[in-house]
C-alpha positions, -999 to 999 in steps of 0.1 A, spaced: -74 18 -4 -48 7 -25 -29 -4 9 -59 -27 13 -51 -41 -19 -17 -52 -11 -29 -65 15 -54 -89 -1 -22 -98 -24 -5 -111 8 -36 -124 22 -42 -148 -10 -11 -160 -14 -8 -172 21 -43 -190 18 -33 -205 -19 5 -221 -5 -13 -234 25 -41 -251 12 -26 -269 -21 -4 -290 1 -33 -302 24 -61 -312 -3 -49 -348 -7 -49 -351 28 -84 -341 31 -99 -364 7 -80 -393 21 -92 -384 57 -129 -386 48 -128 -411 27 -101 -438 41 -113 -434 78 -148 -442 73 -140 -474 58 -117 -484 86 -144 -474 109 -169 -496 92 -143 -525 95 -132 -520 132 -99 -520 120 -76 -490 124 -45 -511 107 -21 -480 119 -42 -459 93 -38 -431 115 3 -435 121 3 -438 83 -14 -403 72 7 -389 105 43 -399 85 32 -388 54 19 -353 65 52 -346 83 69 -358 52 50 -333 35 48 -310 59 90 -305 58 94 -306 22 68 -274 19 87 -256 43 119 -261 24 104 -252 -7 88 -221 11 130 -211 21 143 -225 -11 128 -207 -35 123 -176 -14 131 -150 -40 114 -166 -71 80 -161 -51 93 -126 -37 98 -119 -73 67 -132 -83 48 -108 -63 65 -79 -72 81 -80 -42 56 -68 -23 62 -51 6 36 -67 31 50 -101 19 85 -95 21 77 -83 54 58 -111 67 74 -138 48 81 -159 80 52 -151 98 34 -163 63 50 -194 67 37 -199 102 1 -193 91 8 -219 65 20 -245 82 -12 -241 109 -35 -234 84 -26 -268 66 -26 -287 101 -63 -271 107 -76 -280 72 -63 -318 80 -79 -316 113 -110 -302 98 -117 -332 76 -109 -352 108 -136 -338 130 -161 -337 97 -153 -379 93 -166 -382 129 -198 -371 122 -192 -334 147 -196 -310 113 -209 -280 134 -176 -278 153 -162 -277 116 -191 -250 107 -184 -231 139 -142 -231 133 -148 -226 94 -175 -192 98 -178 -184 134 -140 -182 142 -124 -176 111 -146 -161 83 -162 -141 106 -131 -133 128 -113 -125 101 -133 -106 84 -140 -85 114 -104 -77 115 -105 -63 76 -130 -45 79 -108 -26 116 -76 -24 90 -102 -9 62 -109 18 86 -69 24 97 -84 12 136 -53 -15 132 -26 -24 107 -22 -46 85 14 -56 100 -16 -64 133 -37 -84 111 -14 -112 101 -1 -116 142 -39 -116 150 -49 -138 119 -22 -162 130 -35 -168 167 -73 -170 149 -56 -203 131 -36 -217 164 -69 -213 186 -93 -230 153 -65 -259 157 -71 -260 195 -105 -267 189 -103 -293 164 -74 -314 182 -95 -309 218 -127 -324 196 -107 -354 177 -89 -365 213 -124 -360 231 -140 -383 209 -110 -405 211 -100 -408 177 -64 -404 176 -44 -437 183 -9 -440 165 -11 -478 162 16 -499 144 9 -498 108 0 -528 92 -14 -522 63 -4 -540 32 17 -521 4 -15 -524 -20 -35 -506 9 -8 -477 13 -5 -472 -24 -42 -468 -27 -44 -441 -5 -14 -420 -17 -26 -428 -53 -60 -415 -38 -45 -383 -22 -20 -371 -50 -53 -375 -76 -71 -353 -54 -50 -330 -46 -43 -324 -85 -79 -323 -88 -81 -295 -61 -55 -275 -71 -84 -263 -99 -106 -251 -74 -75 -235 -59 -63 -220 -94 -102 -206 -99 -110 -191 -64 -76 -182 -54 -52 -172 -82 -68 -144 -96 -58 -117 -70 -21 -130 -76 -26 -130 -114 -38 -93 -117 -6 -82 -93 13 -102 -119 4 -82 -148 5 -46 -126 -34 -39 -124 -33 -12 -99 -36 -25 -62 -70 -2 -58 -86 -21 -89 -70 -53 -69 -84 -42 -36 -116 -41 -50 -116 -73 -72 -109 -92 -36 -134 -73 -16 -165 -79 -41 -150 -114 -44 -152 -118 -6 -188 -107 -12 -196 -130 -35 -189 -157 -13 -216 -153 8 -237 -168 -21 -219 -201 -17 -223 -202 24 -250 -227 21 -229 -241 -4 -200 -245 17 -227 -258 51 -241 -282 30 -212 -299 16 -189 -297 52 -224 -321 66 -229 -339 36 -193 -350 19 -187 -379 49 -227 -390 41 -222 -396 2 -190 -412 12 -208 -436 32 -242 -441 3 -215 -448 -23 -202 -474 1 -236 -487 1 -242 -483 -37 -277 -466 -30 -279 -448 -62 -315 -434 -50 -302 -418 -22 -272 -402 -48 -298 -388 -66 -319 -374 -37 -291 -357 -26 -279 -347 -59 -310 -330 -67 -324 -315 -34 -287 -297 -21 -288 -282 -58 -331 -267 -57 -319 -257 -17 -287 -241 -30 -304 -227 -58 -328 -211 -33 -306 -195 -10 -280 -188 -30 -305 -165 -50 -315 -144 -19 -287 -137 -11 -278 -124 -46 -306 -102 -47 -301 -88 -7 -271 -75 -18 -279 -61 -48 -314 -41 -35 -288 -28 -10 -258 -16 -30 -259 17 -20 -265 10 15 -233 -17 21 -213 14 4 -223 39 26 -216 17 57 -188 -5 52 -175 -4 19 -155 25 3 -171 46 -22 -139 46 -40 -151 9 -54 -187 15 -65 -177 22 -98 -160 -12 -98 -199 -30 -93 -194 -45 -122 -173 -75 -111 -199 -85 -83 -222 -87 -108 -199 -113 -127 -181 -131 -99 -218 -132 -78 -236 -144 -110 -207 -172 -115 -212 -180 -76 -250 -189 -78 -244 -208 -108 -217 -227 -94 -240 -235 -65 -270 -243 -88 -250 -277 -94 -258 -291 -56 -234 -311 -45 -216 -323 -75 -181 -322 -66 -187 -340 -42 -206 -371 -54 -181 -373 -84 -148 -377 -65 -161 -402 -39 -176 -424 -70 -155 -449 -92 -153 -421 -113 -129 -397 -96 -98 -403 -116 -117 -388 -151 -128 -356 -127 -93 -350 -112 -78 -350 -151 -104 -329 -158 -98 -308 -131 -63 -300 -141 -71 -294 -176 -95 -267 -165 -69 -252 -139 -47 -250 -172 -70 -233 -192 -83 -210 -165 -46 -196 -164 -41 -199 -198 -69 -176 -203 -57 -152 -175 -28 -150 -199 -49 -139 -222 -79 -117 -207 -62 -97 -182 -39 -79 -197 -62 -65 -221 -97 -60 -198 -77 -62 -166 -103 -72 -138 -132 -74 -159 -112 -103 -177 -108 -122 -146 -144 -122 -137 -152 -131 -171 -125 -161 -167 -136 -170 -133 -172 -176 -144 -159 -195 -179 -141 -221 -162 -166 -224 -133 -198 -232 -160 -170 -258 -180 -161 -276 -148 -198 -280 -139 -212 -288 -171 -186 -318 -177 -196 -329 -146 -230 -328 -147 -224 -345 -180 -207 -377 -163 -231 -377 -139 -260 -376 -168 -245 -401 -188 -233 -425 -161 -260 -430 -136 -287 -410 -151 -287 -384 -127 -302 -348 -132 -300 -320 -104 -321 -292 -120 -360 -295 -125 -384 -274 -132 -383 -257 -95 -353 -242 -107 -373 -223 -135 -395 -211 -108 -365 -198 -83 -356 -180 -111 -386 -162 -121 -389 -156 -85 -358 -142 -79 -366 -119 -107 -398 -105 -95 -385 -100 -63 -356 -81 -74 -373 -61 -94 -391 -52 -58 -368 -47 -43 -351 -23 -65 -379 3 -69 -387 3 -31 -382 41 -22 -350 51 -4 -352 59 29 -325 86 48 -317 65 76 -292 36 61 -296 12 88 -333 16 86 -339 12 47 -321 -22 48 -342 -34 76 -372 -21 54 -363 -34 16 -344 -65 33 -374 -74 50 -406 -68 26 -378 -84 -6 -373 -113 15 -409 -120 26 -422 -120 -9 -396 -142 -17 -399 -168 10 -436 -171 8 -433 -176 -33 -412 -200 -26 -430 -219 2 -464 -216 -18 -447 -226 -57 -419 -249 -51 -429 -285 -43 -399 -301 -34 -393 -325 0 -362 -307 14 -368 -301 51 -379 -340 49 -350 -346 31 -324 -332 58 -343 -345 84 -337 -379 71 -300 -371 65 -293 -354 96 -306 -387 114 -286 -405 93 -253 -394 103 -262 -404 134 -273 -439 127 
């Protein structure tokens, strides 16, 4: 196991060098290309974003070579990344040229070839192939020349949907120096801004190799991690369909439809985020004796943290995003960066004295702070409030059905008692739901899945 663990070293570091350089890039995508839509003017917008990501695109892969053995060091020189170091580069430089072309194909209004790149092909491909290294069916040297093709073909798919739909055309740039400074004033505050979310979802792996927590303890911080993050799937769906839709409202200055958004993607989060918490909690025992090593159950502890941190974190709706396409971005993006600080300042602090507990413990800190000074913007601002009193009844659902769930009697046959407690836990919970929480959501997506076609 502890060869997983260096692997997941490798694996994060790739992930965090290729996805800092490409945030600005994101943001400006979305944002920028809507609005030249809307005035039938392209004004070389596209040539323009094309320089700049070359330019930026060049000066990473120089870094990458320059400072080589700084980053070797870093990592302890570990031995998968000294021996993929190029390869890791590769990934890096495809991986940033598919998160560009990801915010492309989400601006043009086709978000479920971004869904189906994003989980079908590579969350799910990939995490097919861990689970093949976990049991020794492939290596890990096989992994990263298979992860690699994963990204190429992902890229495929997005460049085949962008030309399809006809929206690349390198036009002479004309726009006007105030128009250019805007939007690489626009991408440098975002990307500062997302180099917190980086730093809080991303680092932590890196940070406990830093400070020599063993690579088993490592190997299971990143596997209940990964688990975690199926809490925040509907997170992730809901914000890949919605982000170009608030960017449009606040175009529009709709406040009303802020708020409905606002509060119904944090009572829908809220929902599914929590049945998911509990499905993998009532089955513990069962994911451990099919997939995941016994060797980590004694290391439960951290799901309990990082997955409690996860549905809180998703509780907010879509916060993020409403406050860096408002007026307001600028105060979030400082924020942002003061919270990426103190999240590394207290890795500093907690990890080397309750290794992997501390970084849970930091993970779900700076997660709650980030949240709650947004929410507080929001609040004070526009007088906009996500949670309501269906979020008191989610919870005291959740509880009950746990609590189900949990004293369900075991059956011998794995696969058969999570059919079993899956089912009867979920049912309970659905119908509570469906009978208790008054809420318009299926109206509400309705309504905003038209939309983005109007």
């Amino acid at each position: 196991m502890s060869d997983y663990g260096i692997f997941q070293i490798w694996l994060s570091a790739i992930l965090f060098f290729s996805q800092i350089p490409s945030i600005g890039f994101n943001a400006v995508i979305i944002r920028y290309l809507n609005i030249f839509r809307y005035k039938k003017k392209d004004k070389g917008f596209i040539s323009f974003i094309f320089i700049i990501f070359i330019i930026v695109l060049i000066s990473f892969i120089t870094l990458y070579m320059v400072f080589k053995n700084q980053i070797l060091i870093f990592y302890k020189n570990n031995i998968l990344f000294h021996n993929n170091y190029y390869i890791g580069l590769l990934i890096c430089c495809f991986n940033m040229t598919l998160n560009i072309s990801d915010a492309w194909i989400k601006s043009i209004n086709k978000s479920y070839v971004a869904l189906f790149i994003k989980y079908c092909l590579l969350r799910l491909g990939t995490t097919l192939m861990l689970i093949l290294c976990w049991k020794n069916y492939i290596t890990f040297q096989f992994f990263s020349h298979i992860y690699l093709i994963i990204v190429i073909l992902g890229l495929i798919i997005a460049i085949y949907t962008i030309i399809k739909n006809d929206y690349i055309s390198l036009n002479k740039i004309i726009l006007s120096s105030n128009e250019k400074i805007s939007i690489i004033r626009y991408g440098i505050y975002y990307t500062l801004s997302g180099i917190s979310y980086i730093v809080i979802n991303k680092l932590s792996i890196s940070m406990l190799n830093y400070y020599n927590i063993s690579s088993v303890i490592i190997g299971c911080y990143a596997c209940f991690a990964h688990l975690s993050n199926i809490i925040s799937i509907s997170n992730n769906v809901i914000n890949v369909i919605f982000h170009p839709i608030i960017v449009k409202i606040w175009h529009q200055n709709n406040i009303n439809k802020i708020r409905s958004i606002y509060q119904n993607t944090s009572i829908l989060q809220t929902i599914v985020g929590a049945l998911l918490f509990i499905e993998i909690i009532i089955n513990k025992n069962n994911l451990f004796n099919l997939v995941v090593s016994k060797e980590y159950i004694d290391y439960f502890t951290i799901f309990y943290i990082i997955g409690i941190a996860e549905l809180m974190n998703v509780s907010f709706g879509s916060i993020n995003e409403i406050i860096s396409c408002s007026i307001y971005y600028r105060f979030v993006i400082r924020m942002n960066v003061l919270v990426a600080f103190l999240c590394i300042f207290l890795y500093t602090i907690f990890i080397p004295i309750i290794g992997y507990i501390g970084a849970g413990l930091v993970h779900i800190t700076v997660l709650f702070i980030r949240n709650i000074i947004g929410w507080f913007l929001l609040k004070y601002k526009y007088n906009l409030q996500p949670f309501t009193y269906n979020h008191l009844l989610v919870l005291i659902i959740s509880l009950i059905s746990l609590i189900l769930g949990i004293i369900l009697p075991t059956m011998d046959n794995i696969l058969l008692d999570i059919l079993i407690r899956s089912t009867i836990t979920s049912s309970l919970y659905i119908f509570c739901v469906t009978k208790y929480i008054q809420s318009d959501i299926m109206d509400f997506l309705y309504k905003n899945i038209d939309f983005t076609k109007k």
